[in-house]
C-alpha positions in Angstrom: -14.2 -14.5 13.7 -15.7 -16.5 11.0 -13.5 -18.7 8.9 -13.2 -16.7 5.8 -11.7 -13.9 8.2 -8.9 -16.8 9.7 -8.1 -17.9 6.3 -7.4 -14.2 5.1 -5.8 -13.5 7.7 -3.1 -16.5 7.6 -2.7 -16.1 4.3 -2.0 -12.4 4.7 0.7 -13.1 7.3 2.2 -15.9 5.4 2.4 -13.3 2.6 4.1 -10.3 4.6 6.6 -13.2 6.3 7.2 -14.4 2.8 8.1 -10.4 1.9 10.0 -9.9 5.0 12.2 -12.7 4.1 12.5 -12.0 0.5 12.7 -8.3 0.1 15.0 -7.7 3.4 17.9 -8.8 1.0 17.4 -6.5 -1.2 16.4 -4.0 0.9 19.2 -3.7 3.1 22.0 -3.7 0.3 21.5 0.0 -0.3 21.6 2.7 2.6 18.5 4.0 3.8 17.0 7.9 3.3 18.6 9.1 6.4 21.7 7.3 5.7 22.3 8.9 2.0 21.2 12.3 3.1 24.2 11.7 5.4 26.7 10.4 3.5 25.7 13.1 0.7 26.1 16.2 3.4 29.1 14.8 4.8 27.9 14.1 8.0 27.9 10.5 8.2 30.5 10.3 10.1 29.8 11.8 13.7 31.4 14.7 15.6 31.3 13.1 18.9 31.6 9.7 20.3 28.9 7.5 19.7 27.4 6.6 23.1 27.9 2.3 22.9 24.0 0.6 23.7 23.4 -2.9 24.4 24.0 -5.1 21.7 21.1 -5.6 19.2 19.8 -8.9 17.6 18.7 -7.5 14.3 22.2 -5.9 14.1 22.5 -4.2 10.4 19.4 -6.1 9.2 20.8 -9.5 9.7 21.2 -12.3 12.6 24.9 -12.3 13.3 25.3 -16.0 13.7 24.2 -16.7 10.4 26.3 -14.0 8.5 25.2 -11.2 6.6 24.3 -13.3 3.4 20.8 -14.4 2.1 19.6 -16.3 5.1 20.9 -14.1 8.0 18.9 -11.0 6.4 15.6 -13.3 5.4 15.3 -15.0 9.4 16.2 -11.6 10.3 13.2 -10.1 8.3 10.7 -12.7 9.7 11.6 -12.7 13.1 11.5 -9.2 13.0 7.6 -9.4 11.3 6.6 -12.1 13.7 7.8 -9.8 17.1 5.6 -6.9 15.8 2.8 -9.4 15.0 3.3 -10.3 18.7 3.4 -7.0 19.9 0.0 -6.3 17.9 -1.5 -9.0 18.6 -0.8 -8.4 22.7 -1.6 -5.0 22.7 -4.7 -5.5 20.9 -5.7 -8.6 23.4 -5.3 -6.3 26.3 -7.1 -3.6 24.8 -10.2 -5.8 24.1 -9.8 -6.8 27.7 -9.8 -3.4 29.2 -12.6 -2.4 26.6 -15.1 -5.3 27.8 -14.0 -4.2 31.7 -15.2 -0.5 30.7 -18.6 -1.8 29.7 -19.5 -4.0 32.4 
C-alpha cells in the first residue's frame, strides 16, 4: 500500500468516525422503518413475553454510563464504527492469509 492509499484511507475513517459520532444523535431521535411500521399497525407492542438476552452495550443507540444525551449516543456511534472496522479489518487479514496458503 502506497502512501496516497494510507492517507485516503485515514482520512476516510476519520470521516465515517466523525459521521458516526455526529449523525447518531440525530439519527436515533426518531424510530426506525421497522419501528414506525410497528407503531403504525398496532403491533408494537408484543403478544408474548419478550424472551430477556444478555444485556447489550450499545443499548438504544447510546452507552448507558454516559446517559442518553449528546455524548453517550456520539462514543456510542464510534465505538460502534471502530468494532466493525475491527471486525473488517480481521476478517480480511485472515482471508489474505488463507488466500497466500492456497497458492503456495
Amino acid at each position: 500500500m502506497n502512501a496516497y492509499d494510507r492517507e485516503t484511507l485515514v482520512v476516510g475513517i476519520l470521516v465515517a468516525l466523525a459521521i458516526a459520532g455526529v449523525v447518531s444523535y440525530f439519527a436515533s431521535a426518531s424510530p426506525d422503518g421497522l419501528e414506525k411500521t410497528q407503531e403504525e399497525l398496532g403491533a408494537a407492542e408484543p403478544v408474548h413475553k419478550a424472551v430477556e438476552g444478555p444485556p447489550s452495550v450499545f443499548e438504544e443507540y447510546h452507552l448507558a454510563w454516559l446517559g442518553e444525551g449528546f455524548w453517550g449516543n456520539a462514543v456510542a456511534g464510534v465505538a460502534g464504527s471502530l468494532l466493525v472496522l475491527g471486525l473488517v479489518l480481521a476478517a480480511g487479514h485472515l482471508l489474505r492469509r488463507r488466500g497466500r496458503r492456497a497458492v503456495t
